[in-house]
N, C-alpha and C positions, 0 to 999 in steps of 0.2 A: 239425570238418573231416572231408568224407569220408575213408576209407579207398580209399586208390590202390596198387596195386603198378607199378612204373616196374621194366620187364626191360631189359634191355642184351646187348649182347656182354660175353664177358669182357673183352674189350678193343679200343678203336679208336685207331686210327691214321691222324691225320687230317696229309698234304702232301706235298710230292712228291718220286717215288719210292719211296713206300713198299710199290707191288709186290713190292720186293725184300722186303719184312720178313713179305710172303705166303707169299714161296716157304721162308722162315726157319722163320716159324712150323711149317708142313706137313713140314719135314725135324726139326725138335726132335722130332717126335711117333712117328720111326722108322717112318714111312709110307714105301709105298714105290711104290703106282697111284694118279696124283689124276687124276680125270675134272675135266675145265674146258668149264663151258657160259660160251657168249659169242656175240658176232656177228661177220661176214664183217669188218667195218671197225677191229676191234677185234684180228684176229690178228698184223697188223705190229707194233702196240703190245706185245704179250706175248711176242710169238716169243723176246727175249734170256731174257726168264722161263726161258720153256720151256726152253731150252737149256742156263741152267744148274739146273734138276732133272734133262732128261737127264743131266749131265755126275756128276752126283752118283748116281747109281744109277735115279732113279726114273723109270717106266714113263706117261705123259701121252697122253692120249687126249682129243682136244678136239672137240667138237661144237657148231655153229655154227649151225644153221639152226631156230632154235625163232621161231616166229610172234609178233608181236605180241599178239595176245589167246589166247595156248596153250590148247586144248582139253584135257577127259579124255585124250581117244584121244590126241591127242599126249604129252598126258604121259606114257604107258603106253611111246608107242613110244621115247623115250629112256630111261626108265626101266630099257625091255629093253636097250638098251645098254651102260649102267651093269652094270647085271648082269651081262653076258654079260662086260664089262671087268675083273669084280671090282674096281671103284673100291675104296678104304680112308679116301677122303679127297675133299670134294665143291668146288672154285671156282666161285660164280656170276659172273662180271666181264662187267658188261654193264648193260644196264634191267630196267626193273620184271619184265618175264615173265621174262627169263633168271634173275633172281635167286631169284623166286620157285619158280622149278623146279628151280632148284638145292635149296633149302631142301626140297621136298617129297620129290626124290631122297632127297635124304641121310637124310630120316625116314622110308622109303617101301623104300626100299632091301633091306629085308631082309624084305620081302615078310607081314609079319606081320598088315599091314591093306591094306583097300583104300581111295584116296584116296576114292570115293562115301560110304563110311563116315564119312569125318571131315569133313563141310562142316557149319560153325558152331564153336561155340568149345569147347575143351577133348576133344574124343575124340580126339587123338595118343595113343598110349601112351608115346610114347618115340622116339631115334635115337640110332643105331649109330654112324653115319660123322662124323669130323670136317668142316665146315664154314666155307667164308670164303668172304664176299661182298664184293664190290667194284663199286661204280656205276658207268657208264661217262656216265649220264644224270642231273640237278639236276631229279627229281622226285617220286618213289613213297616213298623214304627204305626201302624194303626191308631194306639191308643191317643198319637198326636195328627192324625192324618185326618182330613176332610171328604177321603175318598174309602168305600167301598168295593168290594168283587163280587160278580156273580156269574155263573158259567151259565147262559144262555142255549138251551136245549136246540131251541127249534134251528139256530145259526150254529149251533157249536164253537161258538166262540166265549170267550171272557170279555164280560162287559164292566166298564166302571162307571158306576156313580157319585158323584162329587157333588158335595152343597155341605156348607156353614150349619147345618142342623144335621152333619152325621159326626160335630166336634165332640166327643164328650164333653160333662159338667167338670170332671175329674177326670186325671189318669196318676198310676199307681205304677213303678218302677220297684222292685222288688227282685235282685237278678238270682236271688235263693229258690225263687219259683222255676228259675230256668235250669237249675242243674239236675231234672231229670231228662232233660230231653238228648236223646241218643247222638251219637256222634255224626251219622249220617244224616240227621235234620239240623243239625251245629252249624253243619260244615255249606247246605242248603240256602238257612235261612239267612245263614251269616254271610253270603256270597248276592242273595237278594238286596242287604242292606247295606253292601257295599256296592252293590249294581244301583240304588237309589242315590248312594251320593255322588259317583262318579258320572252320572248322569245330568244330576241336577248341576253341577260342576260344569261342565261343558256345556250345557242344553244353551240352543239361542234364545234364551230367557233368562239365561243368567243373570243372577243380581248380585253385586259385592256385598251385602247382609245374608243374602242363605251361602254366600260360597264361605264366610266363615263356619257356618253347620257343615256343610258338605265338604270342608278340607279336616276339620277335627275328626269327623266320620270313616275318614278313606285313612286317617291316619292312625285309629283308633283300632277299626278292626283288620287292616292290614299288619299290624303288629299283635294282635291276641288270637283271630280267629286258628289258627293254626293248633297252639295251645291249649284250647279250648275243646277241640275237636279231639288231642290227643289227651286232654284229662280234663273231664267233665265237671270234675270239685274244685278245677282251680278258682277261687272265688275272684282273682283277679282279674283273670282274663273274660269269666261270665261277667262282671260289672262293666268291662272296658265296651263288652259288645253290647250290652245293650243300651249303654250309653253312645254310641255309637249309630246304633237303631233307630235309635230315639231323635236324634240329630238329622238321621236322615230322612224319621218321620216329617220332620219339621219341613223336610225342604220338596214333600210333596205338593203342598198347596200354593206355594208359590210360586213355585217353575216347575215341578214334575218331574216326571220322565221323560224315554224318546225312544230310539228307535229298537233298544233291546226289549222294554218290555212289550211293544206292539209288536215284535216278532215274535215274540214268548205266550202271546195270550192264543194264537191257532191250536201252539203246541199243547197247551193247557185243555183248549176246548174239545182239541177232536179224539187225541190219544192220552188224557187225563195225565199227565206229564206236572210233576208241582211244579211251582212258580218258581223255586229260587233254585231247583235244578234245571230249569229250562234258561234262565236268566244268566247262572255259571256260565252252561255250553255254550250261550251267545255272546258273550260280555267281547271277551276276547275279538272276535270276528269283526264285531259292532266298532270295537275301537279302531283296528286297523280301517275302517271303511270310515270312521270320522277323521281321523288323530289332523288330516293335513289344513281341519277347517279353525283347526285352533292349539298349533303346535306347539306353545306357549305353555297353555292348560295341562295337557297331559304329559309335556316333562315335569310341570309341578306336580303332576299327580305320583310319579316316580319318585320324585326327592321327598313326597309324604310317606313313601314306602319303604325310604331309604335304598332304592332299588336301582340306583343309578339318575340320571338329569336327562336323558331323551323321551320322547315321545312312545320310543319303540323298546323303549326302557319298558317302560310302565305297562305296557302291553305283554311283553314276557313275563312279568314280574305276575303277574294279573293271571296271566294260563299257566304260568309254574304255583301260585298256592292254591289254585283251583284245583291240579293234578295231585297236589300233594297234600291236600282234604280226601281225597278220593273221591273225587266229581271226576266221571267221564268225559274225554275231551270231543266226541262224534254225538252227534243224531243218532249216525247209526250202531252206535252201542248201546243207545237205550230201545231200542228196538221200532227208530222211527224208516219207514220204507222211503230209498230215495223217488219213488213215483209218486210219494204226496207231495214234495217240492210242488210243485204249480199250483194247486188248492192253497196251502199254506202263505204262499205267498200274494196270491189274490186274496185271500182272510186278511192277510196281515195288512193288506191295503186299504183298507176297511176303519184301521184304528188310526183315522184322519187325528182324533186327539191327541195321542204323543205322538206322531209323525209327522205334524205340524211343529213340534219344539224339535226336533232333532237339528243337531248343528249342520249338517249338509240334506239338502233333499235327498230321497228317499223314492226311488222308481220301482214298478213292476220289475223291472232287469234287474235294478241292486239286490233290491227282497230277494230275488229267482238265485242270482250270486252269493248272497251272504248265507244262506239255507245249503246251496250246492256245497260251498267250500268245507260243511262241517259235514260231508260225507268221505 
């Protein structure tokens, strides 16, 4: 059996209400400034938070307006904020970008390195600041992931960072925080985090301990996401995804990803394209271009969807709830021109990191093929 390390938080706290045991955690620690990144729609939900750390001594400083696909430059420009706060103590509550820049704050914070420095795996040296992240979105699994995003200006690409010191101390599972988020980020995020387990599932890295994560995952939100997208209060189906999420968090650090999301990160970078609608449009194509390197795998992955026992099951099954979230099936519906095909695919060649785990190799000609066929 290969050799895997599986990181974690020191500890998760997974149902509702357990913000409070946020705010618990960050006063045990004799902190006394927590910076809290989040979003606009997310501040009514925390404000009692908030109120009582004021009410206990501590100093809260919250910043809301980080982008969906965060840049260097933006990360720098919160960064100086942070600083200028003297945070002691970092909260991401929110998606995937807010979390992840929480994570890079808190390791970034004391200015030792530059985040250009660390894209790829293992050049953090370390973090100062205490850390807790909290999802506010059933997709990226951040709050359990060892890896970061950052859209890379001068490349235009999406870069990730990975190392053991972007794990949070804590993460916070609360999926009451996810029932504002709109049908069409549901349907997004939730198509992300099943593009993470079915990936990790299959990747040549597979391990039989994350594919139990990664088969609960693919079977979690293939039976809710749908649901979820057509009724936003159903609390069921919010708790089933982001347990789900969360699962697939888990199974980034030990086998990752492959070849959907290295195709996914050009789209991201050049035409600001999110992650987990760029990840839908490819899931499907990506499969058919693996399914013959592990034909085994991806009938199970059909019999987790109850979608029938083939290979080619699982793949219909896969672009029919994609369609039926109202994810577009082309590129060129979301307004991508088919003469960036040749850049995109030379970018996409580039993310040597998960195109190295993919279950079949992965050439300039497949990339140039798998880009064409979703025209």
């Amino acid at each position: 059996m290969r050799t895997i390390t599986i990181q974690q938080p020191r500890k998760v706290i997974i149902g509702a209400g357990c913000l409070s045991q946020l705010c618990d955690d960050y006063l045990q620690q004799g902190l006394k400034r927590l910076f809290i990144l989040t979003a606009p729609p997310i501040r009514p939900l925390i404000a009692e938070a908030v109120r009582t750390l004021e009410s206990k001594g501590v100093a809260v400083e919250i910043y809301d307006n980080i982008r969906q696909e965060p840049t260097v430059s933006d990360f720098y420009a919160v960064l100086g904020i942070a600083q200028e706060f003297g945070a002691d103590g970092i909260a991401g509550i929110g998606g995937g970008s807010v979390m992840d820049t929480a994570k890079l704050i808190a390791a970034f914070a004391d200015g030792k390195q530059r985040v250009e420095d660390c894209f790829g795996t293992g050049f953090v040296k370390g973090r100062s600041l205490w850390l807790g992240c909290m999802p506010t979105t059933a997709g990226t699994g951040s709050e359990v992931s060892p890896n970061a995003i950052l859209l890379d200006e001068a490349d235009k690409l999406k870069k990730g960072i990975v190392s053991p010191y972007l794990m949070a101390d804590a993460a916070y599972l609360d999926a009451a925080l996810t029932v504002t988020v709109p049908a069409k980020v549901t349907a997004e995020t939730g198509m992300d985090a099943l593009t993470h387990c079915i990936e990790a599932y299959t990747n040549k890295f597979a391990h039989p301990v994350i594919d139990l994560y990664a088969r609960e995952g693919i079977r979690l939100i293939s039976h809710h996401l749908l649901q979820a997208v057509k009724d936003g209060t159903d609390m069921e189906a919010r708790e089933a995804l982001l347990r789900g999420s969360y699962y697939g968090g888990i199974c980034l650090g030990p086998v990752n990803t492959a070849a959907v999301h290295a195709l996914s990160y050009p789209l991201g970078g050049e035409f600001h394209i999110s992650h987990g609608l760029a990840n839908a449009i490819l899931l499907p194509s990506v499969m058919v271009f693996n399914k013959d390197s592990n034909p085994q795998k991806f009938a199970e992955i059909a019999r987790l969807c109850e979608a029938g026992d083939t290979a080619e099951d699982s793949i219909r099954y896969v672009s029919r709830l994609s369609k039926a979230c109202g994810i577009p099936t082309r590129l060129s519906d979301i307004g991508i021109p088919q003469s960036a095909v040749p850049h995109l695919a030379e970018a996409a060649m580039e993310v040597t990191r998960l195109l190295n785990n993919n279950p079949r190799p992965v050439t300039l000609a497949d990339a140039t093929h798998i880009y064409e066929s979703l025209f």
